[in-house]
N, C-alpha and C positions, 0 to 999 in steps of 0.2 A: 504493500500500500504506500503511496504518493503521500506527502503532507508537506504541508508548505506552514511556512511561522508568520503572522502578520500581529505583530504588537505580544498582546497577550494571547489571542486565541491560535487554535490549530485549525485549516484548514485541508477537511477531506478532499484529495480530487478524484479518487478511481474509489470502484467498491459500489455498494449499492446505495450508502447513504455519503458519496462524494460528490462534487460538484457538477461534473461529466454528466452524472446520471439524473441527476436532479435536473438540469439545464435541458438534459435530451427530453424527459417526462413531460418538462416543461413544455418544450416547442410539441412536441405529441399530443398533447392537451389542446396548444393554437392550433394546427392545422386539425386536427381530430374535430374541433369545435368548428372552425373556417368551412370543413366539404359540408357540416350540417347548416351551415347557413346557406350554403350554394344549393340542399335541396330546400330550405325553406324561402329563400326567393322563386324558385319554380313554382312552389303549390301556390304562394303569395298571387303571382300571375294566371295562375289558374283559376284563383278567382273571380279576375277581372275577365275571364274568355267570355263568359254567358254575353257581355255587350258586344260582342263582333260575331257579326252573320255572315254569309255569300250572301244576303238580298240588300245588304244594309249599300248606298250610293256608293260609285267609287270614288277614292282620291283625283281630287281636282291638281293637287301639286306635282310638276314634273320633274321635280328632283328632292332623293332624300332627305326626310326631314323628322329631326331628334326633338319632340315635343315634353315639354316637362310638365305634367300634368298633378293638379290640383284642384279635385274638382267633389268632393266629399266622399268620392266610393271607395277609400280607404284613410286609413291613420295615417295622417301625412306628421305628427312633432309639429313644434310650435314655431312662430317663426323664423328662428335662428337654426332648426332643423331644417326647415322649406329649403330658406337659401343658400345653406352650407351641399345641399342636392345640388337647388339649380347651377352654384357655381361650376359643382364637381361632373356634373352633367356636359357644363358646356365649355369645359377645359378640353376632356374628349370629343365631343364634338367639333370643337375649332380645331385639333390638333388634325384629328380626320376629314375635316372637309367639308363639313354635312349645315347642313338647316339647320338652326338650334330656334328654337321657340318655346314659348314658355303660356299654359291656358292656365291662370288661376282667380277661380271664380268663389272659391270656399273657405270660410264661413262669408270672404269678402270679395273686391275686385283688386287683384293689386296694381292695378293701375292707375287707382285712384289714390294712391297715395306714393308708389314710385312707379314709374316712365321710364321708357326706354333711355338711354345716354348716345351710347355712341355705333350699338346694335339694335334694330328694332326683330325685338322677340315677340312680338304681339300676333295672335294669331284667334281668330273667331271660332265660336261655337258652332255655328255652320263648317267653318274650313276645316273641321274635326273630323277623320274618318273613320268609323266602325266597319269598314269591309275587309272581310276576316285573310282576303287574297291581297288589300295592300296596306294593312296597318295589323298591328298585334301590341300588345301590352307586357312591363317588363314593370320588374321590382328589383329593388337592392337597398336593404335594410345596411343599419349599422352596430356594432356589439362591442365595439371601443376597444379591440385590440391594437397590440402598437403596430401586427404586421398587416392590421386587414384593408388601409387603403390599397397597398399594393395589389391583393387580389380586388376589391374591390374595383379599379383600374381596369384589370384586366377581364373582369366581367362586361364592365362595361364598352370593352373594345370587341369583345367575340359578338354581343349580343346587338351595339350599330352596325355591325358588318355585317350581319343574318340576315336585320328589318329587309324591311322592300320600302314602298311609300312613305310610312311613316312608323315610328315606334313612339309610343306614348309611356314614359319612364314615369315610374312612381321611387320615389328616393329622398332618403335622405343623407346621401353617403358624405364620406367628409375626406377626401380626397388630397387635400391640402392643410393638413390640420398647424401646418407653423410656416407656409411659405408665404412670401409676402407676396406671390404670385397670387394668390386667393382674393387682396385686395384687389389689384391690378384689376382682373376678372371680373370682381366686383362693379367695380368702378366703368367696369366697358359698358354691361349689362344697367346700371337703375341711375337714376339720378331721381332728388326729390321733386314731387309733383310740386305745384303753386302753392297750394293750399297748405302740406306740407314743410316748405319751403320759407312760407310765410309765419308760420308756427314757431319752427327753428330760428329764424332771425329773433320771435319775441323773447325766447328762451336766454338764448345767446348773450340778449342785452342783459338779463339779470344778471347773468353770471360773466361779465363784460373783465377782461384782466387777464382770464386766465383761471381753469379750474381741474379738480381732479375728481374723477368720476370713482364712487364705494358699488360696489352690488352684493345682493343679498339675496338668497333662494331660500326661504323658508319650507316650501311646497306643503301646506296646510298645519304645520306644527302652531303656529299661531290661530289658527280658526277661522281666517280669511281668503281661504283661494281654493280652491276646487282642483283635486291631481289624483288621477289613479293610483298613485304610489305614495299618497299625503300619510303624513304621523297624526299620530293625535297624544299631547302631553298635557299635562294636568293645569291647570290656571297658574298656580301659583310658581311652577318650572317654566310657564309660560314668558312671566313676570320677570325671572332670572336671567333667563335666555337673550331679550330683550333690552335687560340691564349690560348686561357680560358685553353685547351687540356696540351699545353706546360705549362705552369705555373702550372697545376697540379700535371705533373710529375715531375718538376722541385722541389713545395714542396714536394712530395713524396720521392725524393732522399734524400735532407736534412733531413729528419728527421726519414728514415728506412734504408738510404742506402748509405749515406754521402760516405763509402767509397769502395763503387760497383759500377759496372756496371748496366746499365739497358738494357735487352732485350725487343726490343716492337715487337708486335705481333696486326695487324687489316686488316680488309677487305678494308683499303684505303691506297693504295701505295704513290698516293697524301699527307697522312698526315704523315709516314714513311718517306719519303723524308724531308717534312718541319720539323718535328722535330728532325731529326738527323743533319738537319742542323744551329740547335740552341741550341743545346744540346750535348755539346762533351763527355758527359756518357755513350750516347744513340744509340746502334745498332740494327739493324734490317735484317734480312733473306733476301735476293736480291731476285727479282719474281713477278712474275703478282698473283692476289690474284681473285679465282672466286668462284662462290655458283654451287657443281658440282650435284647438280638437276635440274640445269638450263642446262645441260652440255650431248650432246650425245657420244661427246670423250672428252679428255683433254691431254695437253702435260704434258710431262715426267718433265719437267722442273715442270708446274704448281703441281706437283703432287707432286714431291718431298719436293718441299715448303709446303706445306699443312702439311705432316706427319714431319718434318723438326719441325717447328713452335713448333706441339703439342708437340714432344718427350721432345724438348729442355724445354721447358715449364715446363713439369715434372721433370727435371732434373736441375732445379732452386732452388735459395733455400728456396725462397716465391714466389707466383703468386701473382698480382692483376687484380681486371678487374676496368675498370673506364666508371660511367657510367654518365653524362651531360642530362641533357635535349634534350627529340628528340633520344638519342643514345638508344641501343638494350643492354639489361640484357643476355650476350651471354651465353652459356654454354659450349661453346668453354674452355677458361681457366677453368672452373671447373673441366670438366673431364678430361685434362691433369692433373690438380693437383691432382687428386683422383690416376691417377696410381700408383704413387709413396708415397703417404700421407703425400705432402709437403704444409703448410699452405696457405690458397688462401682466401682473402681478396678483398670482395666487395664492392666500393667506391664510393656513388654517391655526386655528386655535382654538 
């Protein structure tokens, strides 16, 4: 048996409980997991067959076209899921050559509140085709391993190359989880709408100087947000949680931001209130905060908060997200910070 001396401990490397083998279990485990997500994107897609016929019209478009669809007939994640898809959607697509287009019509329109930039991916409910000889439907789910963009990639390069007319991708894959190429992509694809746009500017002037964006995922452990995967903790742990929250930020400002503002950004309006109320640095987006996969409509109000939140987030001049015992590792603030490629900082305690 191999051992190696690192400080005080010994280090197994051969054997059954040495590094070698642990490491090999390890990846055997990733890829063991990876081929069952490649059949569970299949059966995914099998659900969506019932809406393509032989009778259904044929595609109007004469050349390939990679359609990112969002349209309620499956869990599509919330909006930092959507886009972190449509980006990684349409990296392979540009790389390959193809259409890329984007239909999202569910819970809202997203075009009312981001617009094409410098691609136009817009494409109508009419110009939609269900004929099963020249559009078909694909899935690619995501499970947060470090190796699965990779295959995620290459799924998505076998399965543009199959389509015919059109392929209609359901995804929320994250294909670019740290390049600033994801901004980049970003940035080609949405710019903010007027309305939007208009919004942003009022935001901006409050916090006019210079500010650094907090975020917080509670995901119902406070009593305020609606998520499949919410906690439920007692009132009084409630109260704690909440306190421990504020004194976080509190040293966070001292000593990154002594002379900023703080934007906070969380799914709990509840703790939005209580901390701006003990915290005179500290502003926050006015709004109901929802998870819009939970959501068959949603208001114009809660909507705008939503893309509100992320824009400004990007347009900070650090992100943090803070994450406590019991709290959710969001990806919310990461992929606002990615737009722009302003540093974002993850903070557990």
């Amino acid at each position: 048996m191999v051992q190696r001396h690192t400080g005080h401990d010994m280090i197994k490397i051969r054997g059954k409980e040495g590094l070698l083998h642990r490491t090999g279990k390890e990846l055997q485990n990733v890829f063991q997991h990876l081929f069952k997500q490649r059949g569970k994107w299949r059966r995914k897609a099998q659900e969506l067959a019932p809406y393509y016929t032989a009778t259904a019209p044929r595609a109007r478009n004469t050349t390939k076209q990679i359609v990112c669809m969002f349209d309620g007939k499956m869990d599509h994640g919330g909006i930092a899921d959507r886009l972190r898809g449509v980006v990684s959607a349409y990296d392979v697509a540009k790389q390959l050559g193809y259409d890329f287009r984007i239909y999202f019509d569910h819970p809202f329109r997203l075009e009312d509140y981001l617009v094409p930039a410098t691609k136009d991916w817009r494409i109508t409910k009419e110009e939609l085709c269900y004929n099963s000889e020249d559009a078909e439907p694909m899935f690619c789910g995501s499970n947060g391993t470090l190796v699965e963009p990779f295959f995620q990639r290459l799924w998505f390069q076998k399965r543009f190359r199959e389509t015919h007319k059109q392929l209609h991708v359901y995804t929320n894959a994250l294909l670019l989880p740290r390049s600033k190429r994801y901004g980049e992509l970003f940035r080609e694809l949405f710019r903010p709408s007027e309305r939007l746009e208009e919004a942003l500017r009022r935001y901006s002037e409050t916090l006019s100087g210079g500010y650094v964006a907090v975020s917080l995922r509670f995901i119902g452990l406070l009593d305020d947000f609606t998520e499949r995967d919410g906690k439920h903790i007692a009132p009084e742990k409630q109260i704690l949680l909440m306190e421990r929250c504020v004194a976080k930020i509190r040293e966070l400002h001292n000593s990154h931001a002594a002379d900023m503002k703080m934007l906070l950004t969380s799914d709990s309006t509840r703790f939005l209130k209580y901390a701006a109320e003990r915290l005179d640095f500290v502003y926050y987006i006015p709004g109901d905060v929802v998870h819009i996969d939970y959501q068959d409509t949603t208001t114009d109000d809660v909507n705008i908060k939503l893309f509100v939140d992320m824009l400004m987030i990007s347009r900070a001049e650090q992100a943090f997200l803070l994450q406590a015992d019991g709290m959710y590792n969001s990806g919310f603030p990461r992929r606002a910070a990615q737009i722009t490629g302003i540093p974002f900082h993850h903070v557990r305690f």
